[in-house]
N, C-alpha and C positions, 0 to 999 in steps of 0.2 A: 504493500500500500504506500502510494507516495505522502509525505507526510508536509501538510502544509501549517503553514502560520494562519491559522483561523481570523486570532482577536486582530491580527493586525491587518489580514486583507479583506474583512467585513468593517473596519474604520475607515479603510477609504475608501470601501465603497460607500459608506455612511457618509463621506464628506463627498463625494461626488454626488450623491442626491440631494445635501440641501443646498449646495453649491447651485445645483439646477433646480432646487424650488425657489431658490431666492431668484434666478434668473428670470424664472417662467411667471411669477409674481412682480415682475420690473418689466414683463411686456419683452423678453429677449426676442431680437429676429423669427428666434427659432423657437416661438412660445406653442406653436402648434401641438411639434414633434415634443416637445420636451413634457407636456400633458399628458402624452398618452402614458407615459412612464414613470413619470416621478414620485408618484405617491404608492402606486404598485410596488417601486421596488424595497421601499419601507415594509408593508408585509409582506413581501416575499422574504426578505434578512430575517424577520418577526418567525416564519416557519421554519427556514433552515436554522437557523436557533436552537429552535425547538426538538429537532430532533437529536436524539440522543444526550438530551439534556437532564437531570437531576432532577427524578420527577418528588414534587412535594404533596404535602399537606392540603387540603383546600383552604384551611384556615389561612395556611403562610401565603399559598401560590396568591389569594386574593388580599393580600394585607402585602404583597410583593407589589402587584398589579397597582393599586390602589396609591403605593407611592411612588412608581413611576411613569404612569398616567396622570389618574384622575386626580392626585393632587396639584403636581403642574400643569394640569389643568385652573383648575381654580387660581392658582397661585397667579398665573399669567393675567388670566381675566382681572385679577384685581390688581395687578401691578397695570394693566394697560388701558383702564376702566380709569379708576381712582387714584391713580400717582399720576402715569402718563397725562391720560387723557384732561385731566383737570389742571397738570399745568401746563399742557397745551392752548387749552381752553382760555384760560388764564392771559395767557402771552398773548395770544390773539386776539379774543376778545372782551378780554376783562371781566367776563364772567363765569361762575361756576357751573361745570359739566353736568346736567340733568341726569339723575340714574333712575330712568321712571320701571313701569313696570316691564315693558317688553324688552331692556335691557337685561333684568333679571329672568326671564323666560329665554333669554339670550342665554346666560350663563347655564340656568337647570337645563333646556331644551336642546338648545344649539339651534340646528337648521338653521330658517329666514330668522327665526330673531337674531342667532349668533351674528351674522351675514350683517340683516338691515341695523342692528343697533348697537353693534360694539366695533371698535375701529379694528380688530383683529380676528378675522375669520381664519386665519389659519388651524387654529385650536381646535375646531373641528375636528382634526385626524386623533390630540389625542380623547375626546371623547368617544371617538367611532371605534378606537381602537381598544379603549377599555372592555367595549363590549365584546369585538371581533375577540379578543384575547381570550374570554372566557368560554365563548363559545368553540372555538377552535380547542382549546383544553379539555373540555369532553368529547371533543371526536377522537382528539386523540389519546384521550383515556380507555375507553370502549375496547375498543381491540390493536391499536396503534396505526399500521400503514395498509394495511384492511381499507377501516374505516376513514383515513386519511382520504386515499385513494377516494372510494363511495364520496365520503361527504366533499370531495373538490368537484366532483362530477354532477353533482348533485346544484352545486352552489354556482358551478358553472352555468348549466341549464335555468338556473331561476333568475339569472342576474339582470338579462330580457326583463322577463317579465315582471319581476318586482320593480324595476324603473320605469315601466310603464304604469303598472299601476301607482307608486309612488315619486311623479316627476318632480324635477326642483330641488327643494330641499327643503325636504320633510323634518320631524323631529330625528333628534341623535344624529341626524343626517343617514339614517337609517336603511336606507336606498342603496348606501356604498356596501353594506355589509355582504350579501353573496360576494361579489367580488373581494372583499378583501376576505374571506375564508377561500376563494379560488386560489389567489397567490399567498399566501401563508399554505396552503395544501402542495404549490408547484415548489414553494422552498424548503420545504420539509422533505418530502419526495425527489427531489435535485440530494439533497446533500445525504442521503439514505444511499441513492445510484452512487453519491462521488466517495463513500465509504466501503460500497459492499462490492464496487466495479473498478479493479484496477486501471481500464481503457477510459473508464471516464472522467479518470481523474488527471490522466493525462494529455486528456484529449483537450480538456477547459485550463492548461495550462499554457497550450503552446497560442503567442499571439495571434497568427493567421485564424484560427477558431474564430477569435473574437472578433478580427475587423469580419470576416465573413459574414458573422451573426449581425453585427452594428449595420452591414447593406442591405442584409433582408428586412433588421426590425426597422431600416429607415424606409426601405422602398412600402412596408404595408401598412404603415403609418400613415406616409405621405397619402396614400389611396384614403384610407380609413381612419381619417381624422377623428380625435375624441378626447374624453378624460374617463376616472375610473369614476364618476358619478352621472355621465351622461353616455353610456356606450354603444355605439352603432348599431355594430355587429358581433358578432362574434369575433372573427378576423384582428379585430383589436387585442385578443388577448395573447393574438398570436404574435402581431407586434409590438406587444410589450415585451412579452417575455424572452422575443428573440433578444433586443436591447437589452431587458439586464441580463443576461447567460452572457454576453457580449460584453455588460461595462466587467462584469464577477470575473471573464478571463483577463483581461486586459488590466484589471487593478493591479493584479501580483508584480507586477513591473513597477508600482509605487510603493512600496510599502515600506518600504526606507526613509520616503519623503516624509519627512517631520509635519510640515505644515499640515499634511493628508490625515495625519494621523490624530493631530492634536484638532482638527476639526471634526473630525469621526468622533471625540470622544466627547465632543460638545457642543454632537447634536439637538439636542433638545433644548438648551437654550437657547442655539440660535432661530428654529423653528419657532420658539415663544416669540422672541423678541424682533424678529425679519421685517416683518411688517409694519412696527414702526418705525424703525430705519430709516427702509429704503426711501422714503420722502427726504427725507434730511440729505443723504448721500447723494439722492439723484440732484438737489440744487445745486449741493456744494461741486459736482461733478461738470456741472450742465456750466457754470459761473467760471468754474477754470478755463475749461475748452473753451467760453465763450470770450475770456481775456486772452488763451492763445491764438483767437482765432482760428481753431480745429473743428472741422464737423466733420464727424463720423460717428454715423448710430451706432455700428456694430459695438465700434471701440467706447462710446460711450456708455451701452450698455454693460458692457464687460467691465468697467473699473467702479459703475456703480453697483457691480452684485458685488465683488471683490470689498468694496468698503462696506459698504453692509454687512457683509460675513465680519469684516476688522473690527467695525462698530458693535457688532453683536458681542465677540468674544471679549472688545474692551468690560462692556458691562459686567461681563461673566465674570472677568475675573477682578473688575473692582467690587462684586457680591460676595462674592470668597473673601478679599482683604478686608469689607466689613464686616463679614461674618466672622469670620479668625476673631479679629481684634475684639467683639462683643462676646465670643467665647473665651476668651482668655481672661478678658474683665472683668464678666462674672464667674469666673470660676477663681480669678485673686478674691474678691470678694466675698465669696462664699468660704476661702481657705481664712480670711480675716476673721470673719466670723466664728468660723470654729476655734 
């Protein structure tokens, strides 16, 4: 069995998908293609994970789930609600941010409230995904790659029709769910074939693989336009999944890069925080070029995802240095006391 570096070539592939949410969220040239993938490949990583992973407790597995979901969940909402938003508010127009009730139906719900009344619809996935988590954990509780198998197929088949019958965005956003138990079923099932198949694990290593798979998943893409909450056809899933089998070979040739690595492992902050960003980045960006006299969209939207990513992880780790220093504070403190 060839033996790969797991945590380090699923971090950048982690950083090359929020790298392209934050693009496809900035309007990149290539916001079409970059839709039909990039939130798929999130539970797809989410399934391969999962397989041959330390199965727990439901008590733990949902008190696992719980803190690294559904609380940055909340956490986010109210950092970009009530701190953001308020002294956004604030600076502009001098008055205090209204938190009425369909904001709060935002925060329980999601869906159109998340969408029409909080400035961060991102959030979304990890709502959707708290749930997609728990239920994908009883398929594959049941009888393992059985049931994996069935229930992908099964979830494949409904993903039509529950977006038909529930178009937009419904509660929990709820609509996404077949589909995101489809690609957590195709990433569990991949990385079972890249364990129990020595060809296959060589085969997803050599680079030609992957530009290959990146011309198919671009050419049926480009036909079959979509995202993973409005889906054509079926054919979409087929170019998704060829793109990520395609970025999964091609990352191994990063995985040394620091920057790949240290943004893989910080993802989910920057997913909270992206969308308030990219406003700030895109002016500061749009104001330089416009003092050098440079126009070019591509290149502009390229240094605006880039700063945004900067901008995000600044946050991140000026949260850490205040966090540190208020646990350290209180914990002199409390040694005072004793």
């Amino acid at each position: 069995m060839l033996k790969m570096n797991r945590d380090s070539r699923l971090d950048v592939l982690r950083a090359w998908g929020i790298i392209l949410v934050v693009a496809g969220h900035n309007h990149s040239p290539f916001f079409d293609y970059i839709y039909t993938f990039h939130m798929p490949l999130f539970f797809f990583i989410s399934g391969f994970l999962r397989y041959n992973a330390t199965q727990k407790g439901w008590k733990l597995f949902l008190k696992n789930r719980t803190k690294s979901s559904l609380l940055p969940y909340v956490f986010f909402w109210i950092f970009s609600m009530l701190i953001y938003g308020e002294l956004v508010s604030f600076l502009t127009t001098h008055k205090p941010l209204i938190i009425d009730i369909n904001s709060i139906k935002g925060l329980v719900l999601g869906g159109r409230w998340l969408y029409d009344y909080s400035n961060n619809f991102a959030l979304w996935y990890l709502q959707l995904f708290f749930i997609a988590s728990i239920l994908f954990e009883m398929i594959v509780r049941l009888s393992g790659a059985k049931t994996v198998l069935l229930g992908g197929l099964l979830s494949l088949f409904l993903t039509k029709i529950v977006q038909i019958w529930l178009p937009g965005r419904p509660i929990f956003h709820i609509n996404v769910l077949p589909a995101a138990i489809t690609f957590m079923a195709i990433g569990y099932l991949f990385h079972m074939c890249m364990e129990r198949f020595h060809e296959v694990s060589i085969l997803f290593n050599q680079i030609s693989v992957g530009v290959f798979l990146l011309i198919l998943g671009w050419c049926i893409s480009f036909r079959v336009k979509g995202n993973i909450a409005e889906i054509p056809s079926y054919w979409y899933f087929l170019g998704a999944v060829f793109t990520i089998l395609a970025l999964y070979s091609l990352c191994s040739r990063f995985v040394r890069f620091q920057f790949f690595q240290y943004i893989g492992r910080n993802t989910l902050g920057i997913l909270g925080l992206h969308t308030l960003m990219i406003r700030w980045a895109r002016e500061y960006t749009q104001y330089l070029f416009e003092r050098m006299s440079f126009h070019n969209d591509f290149f502009v939207h390229f240094c605006t995802t880039i700063l945004t990513v900067i901008m995000c992880c600044a946050l991140i780790e000026g949260w850490r240095f205040i966090k540190s220093y208020l646990w350290q504070f209180f914990r002199k403190e409390k040694l005072r006391g004793n």
